[in-house]
C-alpha positions as CSV (number, residue, x, y, z in Angstrom):
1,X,-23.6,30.7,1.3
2,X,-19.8,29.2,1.8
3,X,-17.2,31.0,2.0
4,X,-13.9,30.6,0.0
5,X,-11.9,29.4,2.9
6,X,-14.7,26.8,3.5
7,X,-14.9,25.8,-0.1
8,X,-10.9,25.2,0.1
9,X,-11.0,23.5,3.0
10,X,-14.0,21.1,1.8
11,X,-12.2,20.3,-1.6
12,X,-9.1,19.5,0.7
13,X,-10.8,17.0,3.6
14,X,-12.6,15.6,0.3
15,X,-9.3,15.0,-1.1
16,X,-7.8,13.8,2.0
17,X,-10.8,11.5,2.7
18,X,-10.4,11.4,6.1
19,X,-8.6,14.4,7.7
20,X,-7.2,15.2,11.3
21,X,-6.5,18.7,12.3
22,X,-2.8,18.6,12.5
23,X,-2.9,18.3,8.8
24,X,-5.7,21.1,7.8
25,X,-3.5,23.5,10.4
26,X,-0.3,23.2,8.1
27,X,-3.0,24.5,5.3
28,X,-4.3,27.4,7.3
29,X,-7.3,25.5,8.3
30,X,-7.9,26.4,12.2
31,X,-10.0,24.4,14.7
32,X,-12.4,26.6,15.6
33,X,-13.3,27.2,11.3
34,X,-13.9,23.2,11.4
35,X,-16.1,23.8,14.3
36,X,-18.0,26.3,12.7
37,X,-18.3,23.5,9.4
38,X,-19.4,20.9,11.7
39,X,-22.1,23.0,13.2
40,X,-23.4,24.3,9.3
41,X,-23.1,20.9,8.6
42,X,-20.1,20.9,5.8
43,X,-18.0,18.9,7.9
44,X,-18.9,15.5,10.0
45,X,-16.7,14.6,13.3
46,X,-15.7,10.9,13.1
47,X,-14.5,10.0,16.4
48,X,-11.6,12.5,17.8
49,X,-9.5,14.0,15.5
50,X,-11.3,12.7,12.5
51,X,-13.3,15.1,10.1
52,X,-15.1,14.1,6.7
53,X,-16.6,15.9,4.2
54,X,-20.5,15.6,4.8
55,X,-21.6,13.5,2.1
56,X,-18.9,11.2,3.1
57,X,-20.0,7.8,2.3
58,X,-17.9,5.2,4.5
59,X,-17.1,1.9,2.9
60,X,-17.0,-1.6,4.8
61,X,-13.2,-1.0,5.6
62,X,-13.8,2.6,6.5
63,X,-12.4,1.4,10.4
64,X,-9.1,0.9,8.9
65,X,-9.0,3.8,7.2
66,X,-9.2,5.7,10.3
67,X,-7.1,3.8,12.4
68,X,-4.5,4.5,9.5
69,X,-5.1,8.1,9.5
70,X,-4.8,7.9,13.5
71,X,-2.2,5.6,13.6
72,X,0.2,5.9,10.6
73,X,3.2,3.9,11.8
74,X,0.7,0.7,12.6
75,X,0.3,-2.0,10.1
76,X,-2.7,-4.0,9.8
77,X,-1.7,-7.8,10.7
78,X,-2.3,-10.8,12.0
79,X,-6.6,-11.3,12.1
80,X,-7.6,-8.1,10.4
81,X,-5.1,-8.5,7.8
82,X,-6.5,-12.0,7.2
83,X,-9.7,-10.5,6.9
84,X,-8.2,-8.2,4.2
85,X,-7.0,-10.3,2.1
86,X,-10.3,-12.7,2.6
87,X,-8.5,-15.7,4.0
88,X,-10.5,-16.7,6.9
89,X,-13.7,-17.0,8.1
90,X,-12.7,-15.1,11.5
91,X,-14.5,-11.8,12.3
92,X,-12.5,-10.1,14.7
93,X,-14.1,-8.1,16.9
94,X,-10.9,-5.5,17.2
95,X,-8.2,-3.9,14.8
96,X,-5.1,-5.6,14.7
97,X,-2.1,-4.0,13.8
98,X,2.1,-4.2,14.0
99,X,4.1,-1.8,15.6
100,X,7.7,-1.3,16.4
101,X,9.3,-2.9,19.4
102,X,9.5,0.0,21.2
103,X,7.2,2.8,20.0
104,X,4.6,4.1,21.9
105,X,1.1,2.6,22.9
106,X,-1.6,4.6,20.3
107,X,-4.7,5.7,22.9
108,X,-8.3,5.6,20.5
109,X,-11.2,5.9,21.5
110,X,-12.5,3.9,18.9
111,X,-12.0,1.5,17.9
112,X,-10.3,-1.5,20.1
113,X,-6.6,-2.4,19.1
114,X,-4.8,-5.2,19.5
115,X,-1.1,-4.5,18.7
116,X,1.5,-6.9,18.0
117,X,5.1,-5.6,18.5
118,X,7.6,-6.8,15.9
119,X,11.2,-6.8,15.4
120,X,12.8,-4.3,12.6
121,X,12.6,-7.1,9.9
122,X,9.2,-8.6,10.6
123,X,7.8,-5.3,11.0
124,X,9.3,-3.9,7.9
125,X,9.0,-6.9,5.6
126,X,6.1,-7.4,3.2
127,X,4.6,-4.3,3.5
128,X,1.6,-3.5,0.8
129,X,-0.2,0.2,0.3
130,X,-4.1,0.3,-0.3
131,X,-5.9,3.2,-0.9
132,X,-9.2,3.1,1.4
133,X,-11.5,6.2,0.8
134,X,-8.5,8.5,0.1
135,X,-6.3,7.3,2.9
136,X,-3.1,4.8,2.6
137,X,-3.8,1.9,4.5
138,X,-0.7,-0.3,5.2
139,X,-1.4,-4.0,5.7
140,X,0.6,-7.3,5.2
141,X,0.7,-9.1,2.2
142,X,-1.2,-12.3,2.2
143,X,1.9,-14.7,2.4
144,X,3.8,-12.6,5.2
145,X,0.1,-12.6,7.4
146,X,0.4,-16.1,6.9
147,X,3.8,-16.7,8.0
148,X,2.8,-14.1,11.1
149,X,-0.1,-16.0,11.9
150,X,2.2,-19.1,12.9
151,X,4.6,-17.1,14.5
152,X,1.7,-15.5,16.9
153,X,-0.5,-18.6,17.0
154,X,-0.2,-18.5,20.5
155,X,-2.2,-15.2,20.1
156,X,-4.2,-16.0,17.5
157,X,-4.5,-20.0,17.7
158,X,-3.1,-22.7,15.2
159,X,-6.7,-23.3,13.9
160,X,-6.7,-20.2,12.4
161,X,-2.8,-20.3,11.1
162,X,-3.8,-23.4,9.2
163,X,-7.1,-21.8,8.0
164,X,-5.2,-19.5,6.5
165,X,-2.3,-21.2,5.2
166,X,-4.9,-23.4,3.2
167,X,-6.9,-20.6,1.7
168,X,-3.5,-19.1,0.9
169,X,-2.5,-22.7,-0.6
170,X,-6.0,-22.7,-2.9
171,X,-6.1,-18.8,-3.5
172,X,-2.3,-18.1,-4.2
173,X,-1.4,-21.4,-6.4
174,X,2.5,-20.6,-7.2
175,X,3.1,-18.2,-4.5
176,X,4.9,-20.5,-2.3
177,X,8.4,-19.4,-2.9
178,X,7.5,-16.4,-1.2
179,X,5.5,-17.8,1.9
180,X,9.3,-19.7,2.5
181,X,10.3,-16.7,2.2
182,X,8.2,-15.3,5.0
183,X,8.4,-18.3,6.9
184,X,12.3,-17.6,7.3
185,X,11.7,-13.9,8.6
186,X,9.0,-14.9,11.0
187,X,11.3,-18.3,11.7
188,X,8.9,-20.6,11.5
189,X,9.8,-22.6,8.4
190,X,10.1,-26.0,10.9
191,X,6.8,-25.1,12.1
192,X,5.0,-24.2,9.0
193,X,6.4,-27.4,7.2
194,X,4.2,-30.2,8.5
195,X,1.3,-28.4,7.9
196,X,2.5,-27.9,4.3
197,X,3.4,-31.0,3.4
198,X,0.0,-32.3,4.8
199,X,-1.8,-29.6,2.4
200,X,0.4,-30.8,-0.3
């Protein structure tokens, strides 16, 4: 038999999709009531500081999700954002995301991060919000990733920049006022041009 609270708190981690306990507290929601869930089975742990609802069916970009929840100032970039938006053939084996100059480090367990620190502009430019089982998930759009990729193809490799920039060419026909765009906030329009004018 559940209890009202537990029903309440189950229709609120479902609506939440992914939920930390900071969040169910300001609801009335204490740790050791999760605990009990977890152990009657209502509730699943993902990782630390992540509960689902049980039935909980994670998707193929359910990673993100919980770095977003995690991690809400991040945005996703450079490889994994590539991978977002389908425009490479890249699998990377860590979670890429953007992050102020000088905020702090995140510390997860799981999974691996590779942040990239960006300047107010960069960072704040070309932002897009996905839903991903219930949670926002902020990632770059496909031309700014592009434009990133050439700025930190010293971290990534030109290869890959130029993988991209031709999927975006093929996939994003019209779109290339706004990669210049991009290109001028990263600064890398000199850089970027060559290969441009080769795909053209």
């Amino acid at each position: 038999m559940i209890t009202t609270t537990q029903d309440r708190t189950l229709r609120l981690v479902r609506k939440l999709g992914l939920a930390r306990p900071k969040e169910l507290e300001s609801h009335g929601v204490t740790r050791a009531q999760l605990a009990r869930m977890v152990r009657r089975g209502l509730l699943q742990r993902r990782g630390r500081g992540i509960y689902v609802a049980a039935e909980h069916e994670p998707t193929a970009m359910h990673t993100l999700a919980h770095v977003a929840k995690l991690v809400p100032q991040g945005v996703f970039c450079l490889l994994t954002a590539l991978r977002f938006h389908d425009l490479t053939t890249q699998s990377p084996a860590e979670v890429w995301i953007a992050l102020p100059e000088k905020s702090r480090l995140p510390r997860l367990d799981y999974p691996r991060l590779r942040v990239a620190r960006f300047s107010a502009p960069a960072y704040a430019e070309g932002v897009e919000e996905h839903r991903v089982e219930g949670v926002t998930v902020r990632v770059y759009s496909p031309a700014k990733t592009v434009a990133d990729c050439f700025k930190y193809r010293n971290k990534v490799g030109i290869d890959v920049a130029v993988e991209a920039l031709r999927d975006f060419s093929r996939k994003y026909r019209g779109h290339a006022d706004e990669l210049a765009h991009f290109a001028r906030v990263c600064r890398v329009s000199r850089v970027m041009q060559p290969y441009l004018d080769a795909i053209a």
